[in-house]
N, C-alpha and C positions, 0 to 999 in steps of 0.2 A: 568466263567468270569475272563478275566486278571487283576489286581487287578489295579489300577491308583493312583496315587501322585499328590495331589495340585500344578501347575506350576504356579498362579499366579492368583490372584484378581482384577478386572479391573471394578470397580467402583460394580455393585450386580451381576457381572458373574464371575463367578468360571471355570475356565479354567483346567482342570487335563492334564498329561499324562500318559498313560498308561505303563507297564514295557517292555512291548516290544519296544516301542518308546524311550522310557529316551534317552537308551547310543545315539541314532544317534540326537536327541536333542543336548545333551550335545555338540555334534560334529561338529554341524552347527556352522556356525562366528555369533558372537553376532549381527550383522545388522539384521541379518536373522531372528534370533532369536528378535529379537526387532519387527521386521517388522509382521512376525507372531503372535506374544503376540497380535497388534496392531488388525491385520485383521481377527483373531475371535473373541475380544469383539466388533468388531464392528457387526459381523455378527451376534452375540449372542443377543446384546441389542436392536439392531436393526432389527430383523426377529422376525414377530410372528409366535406365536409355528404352526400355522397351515400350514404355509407355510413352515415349515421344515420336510422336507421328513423322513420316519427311514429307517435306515441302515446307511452304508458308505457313507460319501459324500466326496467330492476331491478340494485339494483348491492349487494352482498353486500358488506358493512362489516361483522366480526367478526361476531357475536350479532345486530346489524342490517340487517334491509332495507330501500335506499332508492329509491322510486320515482322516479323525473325526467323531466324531457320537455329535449328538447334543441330551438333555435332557432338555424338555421346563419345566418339570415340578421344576428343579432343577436350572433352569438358569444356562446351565453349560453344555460347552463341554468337551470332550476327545479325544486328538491328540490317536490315532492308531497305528498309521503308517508314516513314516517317509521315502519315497523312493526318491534316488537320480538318477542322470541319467542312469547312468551304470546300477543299479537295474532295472529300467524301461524299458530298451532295455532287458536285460535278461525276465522278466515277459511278454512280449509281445512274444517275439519270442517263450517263455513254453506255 
């Protein structure tokens, strides 16, 4: 398992990101970053656990896609994955 970092508390949901995600985090513009913080606690405190599927799910942030896995029993997601356009046309056409 990739090991994840606390990215941020948003009221009892605990948000991580994983190490393979950070640096293109980091790299995102703060809107982006703001905007995201925003659209997984909301999907975190507001889905219950049953209706959250396991594995990867995908969540369309402007120009970004971000993969996550969600953890009902921990209230708490983790960003994955972090793909921008360019990476997306490469992964589609492999």
């Amino acid at each position: 398992m990739t090991p994840s970092f606390v990215w941020s508390w948003q009221g009892a949901v605990r948000i991580n990101v994983s190490a393979h995600a950070l640096p293109r985090l980091h790299s995102l513009p703060p809107e982006a970053k703001e905007r995201l913080q925003e659209m997984l606690a909301e999907i975190a405190a507001g889905a219950p656990a049953r209706f959250i599927s396991e594995g990867l799910l995908r969540l369309h942030v402007g120009a970004f896609v971000v993969l996550y896995t969600f953890s009902p029993d921990e209230q708490g997601l983790t960003v994955q994955h972090i793909l921008v356009p360019d990476e997306q046309e490469f992964s589609q056409a492999g």
